[in-house]
C-alpha positions, 0 to 999 in steps of 0.5 A: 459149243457151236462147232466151226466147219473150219480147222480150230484150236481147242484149249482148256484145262486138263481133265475138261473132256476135251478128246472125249467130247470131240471123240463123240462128234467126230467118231471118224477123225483120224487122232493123234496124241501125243500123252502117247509115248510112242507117238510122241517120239515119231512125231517129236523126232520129224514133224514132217511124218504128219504130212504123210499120215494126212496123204496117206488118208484121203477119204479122212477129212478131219484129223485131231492133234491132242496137246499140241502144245508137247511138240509146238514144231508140228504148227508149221506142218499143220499151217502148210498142210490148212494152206494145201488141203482146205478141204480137210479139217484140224483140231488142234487140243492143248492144256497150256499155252506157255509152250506155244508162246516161248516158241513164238508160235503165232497160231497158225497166223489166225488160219485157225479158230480159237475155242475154249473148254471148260468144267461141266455147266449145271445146265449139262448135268441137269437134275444131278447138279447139286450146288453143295457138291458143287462148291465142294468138289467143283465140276472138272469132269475128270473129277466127278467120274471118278470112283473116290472124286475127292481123292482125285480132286487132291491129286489133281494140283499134283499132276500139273505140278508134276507134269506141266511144271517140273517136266517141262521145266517151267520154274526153277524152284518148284517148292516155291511154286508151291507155296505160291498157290497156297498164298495165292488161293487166299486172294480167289475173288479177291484183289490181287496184291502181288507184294502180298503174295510175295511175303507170304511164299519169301520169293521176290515180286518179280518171281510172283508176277511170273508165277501169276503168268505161268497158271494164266497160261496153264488156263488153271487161272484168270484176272478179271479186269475192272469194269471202267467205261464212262467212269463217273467215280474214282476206280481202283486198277487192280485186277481180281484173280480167280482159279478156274474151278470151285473145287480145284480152289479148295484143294488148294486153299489152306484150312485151319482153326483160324479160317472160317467156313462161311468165308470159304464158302462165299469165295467158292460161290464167287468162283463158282459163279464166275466160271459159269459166265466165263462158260456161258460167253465162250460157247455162245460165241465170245460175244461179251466182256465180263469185269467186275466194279470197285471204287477206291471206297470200297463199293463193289459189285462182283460181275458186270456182263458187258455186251452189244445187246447186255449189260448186266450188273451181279452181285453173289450173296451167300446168305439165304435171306437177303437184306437191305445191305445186301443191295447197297451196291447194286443200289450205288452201280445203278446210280452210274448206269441207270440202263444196267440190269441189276441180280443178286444171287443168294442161297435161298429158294424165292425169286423177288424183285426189290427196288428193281433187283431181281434177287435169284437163287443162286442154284435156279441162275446156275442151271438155267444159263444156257449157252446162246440163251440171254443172260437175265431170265423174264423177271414177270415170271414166277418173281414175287414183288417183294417191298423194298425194306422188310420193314417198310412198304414204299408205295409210289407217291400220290397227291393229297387229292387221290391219297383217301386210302388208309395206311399204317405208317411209323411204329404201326398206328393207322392214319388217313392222309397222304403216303409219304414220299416214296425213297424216304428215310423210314425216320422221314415217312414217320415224319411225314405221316399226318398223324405223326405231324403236330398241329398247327397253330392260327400262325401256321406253326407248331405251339411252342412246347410248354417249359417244365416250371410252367408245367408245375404251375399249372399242376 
């Protein structure tokens, strides 16, 4: 993350590392948190006691407000106080924005940065990535340092019911709240219908359009907006919802008889992917837009990365040997928009580039996005060229004059002649091979085929 000079906002889920990163880089500054109890009565009871810490400590230059969003009052103090030393530096940390926004507090009036804290990259953890584990447990921090991470993982949707919800008093039926976030993990990766949702919990659409407000603000959740810029199709409106870590959303999903595990496990891939580009943009300066392709038939490709200098279309896969199919709408995207990069993420462990797709492990991708880096790696290193079918070799067209090689074409018999027209149907190319042809007539037409009472006479 590149660190601003000036005072910023730094909100991100709980468990993220916030305070101990920032107490890493800034081993100095004076921290106030307000999880403290104690500090949380002084300052809940005058804001204004900030102000005297801050005189009190001249030689201190930067000075951090954990979960600011407990007393959103001390913003005012914070704002004069940006206004009256601009030498000094504030670091404001915060788990949700709900409170902030209910207060009608307007972020210090944009005096102050906003950055954005996520779950570990694969990139930071390095060789201890494990994309398995990954998928099971997620990458919250505050998960993967904990002696039983599973059990923690479980607790972890309990804390903010506990703590977020029920004590700030943002619902007024937690139990239906609960029951929102078991119907709602069904839709992670997927189209958000809130009539559906609302079904499944028994609670009024209205009430679920809130419920979907309060885990946006909570940053536990995010909509992926439909990529629509120069349209050449018709596009669906609705909007696909994530939860912003794998392992957090199967902790939540319900699992039974009847839920198959390969369905689990390719919305926990989705999701795993979509909070790696989330991360990758916002520390390397939010300088993208990321969205996702539908149209009203059906094709869909999972991410488009949108930017001044990218535009990038991914589509994740979770199978190991990716097939034709699986390129059907990269193939339909790439039609639209000629100039995108197209990528398949898949679950095995070979680089290849068909049909000007680069298909990439999924774990390769994951570990080598860095922040600031470029999205797409040099696909003329270490990617082999696979043909387009596994089937068939589509070979670039050559006149009959530079065609003298020989091929196999159709069902494996050899023939000289010209190759086929690349981008054919394999029924095509075993139509257009010389050998396949039948011959002509004196007329320049096929004979006629002879009829089955000519056939007998003859015999």
């Amino acid at each position: 993350m590149n660190l601003p000079k000036s005072s910023f906002f730094l909100f991100g889920p709980r468990g993220t590392g916030k305070s101990t990163w920032l107490k890493a880089v800034f081993p100095d500054a004076e921290f106030i948190d307000f999880l403290s109890q104690d500090q949380y009565r002084f300052y809940l009871a005058r804001p204004d006691r900030l102000r005297g810490v801050v005189e009190g400590t001249p030689d201190c230059r930067t000075y951090v407000v954990d979960e600011v969003q407990r007393i959103p009052e001390i913003l005012s103090v914070v704002h004069l106080l940006i206004e009256a030393h601009p030498d000094k530096q504030f670091i404001l940390t915060g788990s949700s924005a709900r409170k902030l926004k209910r207060a009608g507090i307007d972020l210090l009036g944009g005096r102050a940065l906003l950055k954005r804290s996520h779950s570990f990259l694969a990139a930071e953890l390095g060789a201890s990535f494990c994309l398995d584990k990954a998928l099971t447990l997620g990458l919250v921090p505050l998960v993967l340092a904990a002696e039983d991470p599973q059990a923690v993982l479980n607790a972890y949707v309990l804390l903010y019911l506990r703590e977020e919800v029920q004590a700030e008093g943002l619902v007024r039926n937690v139990g239906a709240f609960a029951r929102f976030l078991e119907a709602i993990s069904f839709s992670h990766g997927s189209l958000l219908n809130v009539a559906e949702v609302a079904r499944e919990c028994e609670v009024s659409r209205k009430t679920v359009e809130g419920y979907v407000g309060i885990v946006r603000d909570l940053l536990i959740a995010s909509l992926l907006p439909v990529f629509s810029k120069r349209a050449k199709r018709k596009l669906i409106k609705h909007e696909k919802f994530y939860f912003f870590d794998s392992g957090v959303y199967r902790s939540i999903r319900p699992k039974g008889p009847l839920d198959r595990p390969a369905e689990i496990d390719g919305a926990a891939l989705e999701g795993l992917v979509y909070q790696h580009l989330r991360a990758w943009n916002d520390y390397s300066g939010a300088h993208h837009e990321l969205f996702f392709w539908r149209t009203r038939s059906g094709v869909e490709v999972d991410f488009v990365v949108y930017g001044e200098d990218t535009f990038t279309a991914l589509e994740v896969k979770n199978t190991a040997r990716p097939g034709p199919a699986d390129l059907r709408t990269l193939r339909a995207f790439g039609q639209d928009y000629p100039e995108a990069a197209r990528m398949l993420l898949y679950r095995g462990d070979r680089r290849m580039l068909i049909d000007g797709v680069l298909c990439m492990p999924c774990e390769h991708f994951l570990a080598s996005l860095r922040p600031g880096h470029d999205l797409v790696p040099d696909v003329s290193r270490g990617a082999h060229r696979a043909p387009a079918c596994p089937r068939w070799t589509i070979r670039p067209a050559l006149s009959p004059e530079a065609a003298t090689s020989r091929s196999t074409h159709g069902r494996g018999r050899r023939c000289s002649g010209p190759w086929p027209r690349a981008g054919t149907s394999p029924l095509n190319r075993r139509r257009q091979c010389p050998r396949n042809r039948p011959p002509a007539s004196s007329a320049g037409r096929p004979p006629a085929r002879p009829s089955p009472r000519a056939h007998s006479a003859a015999r």
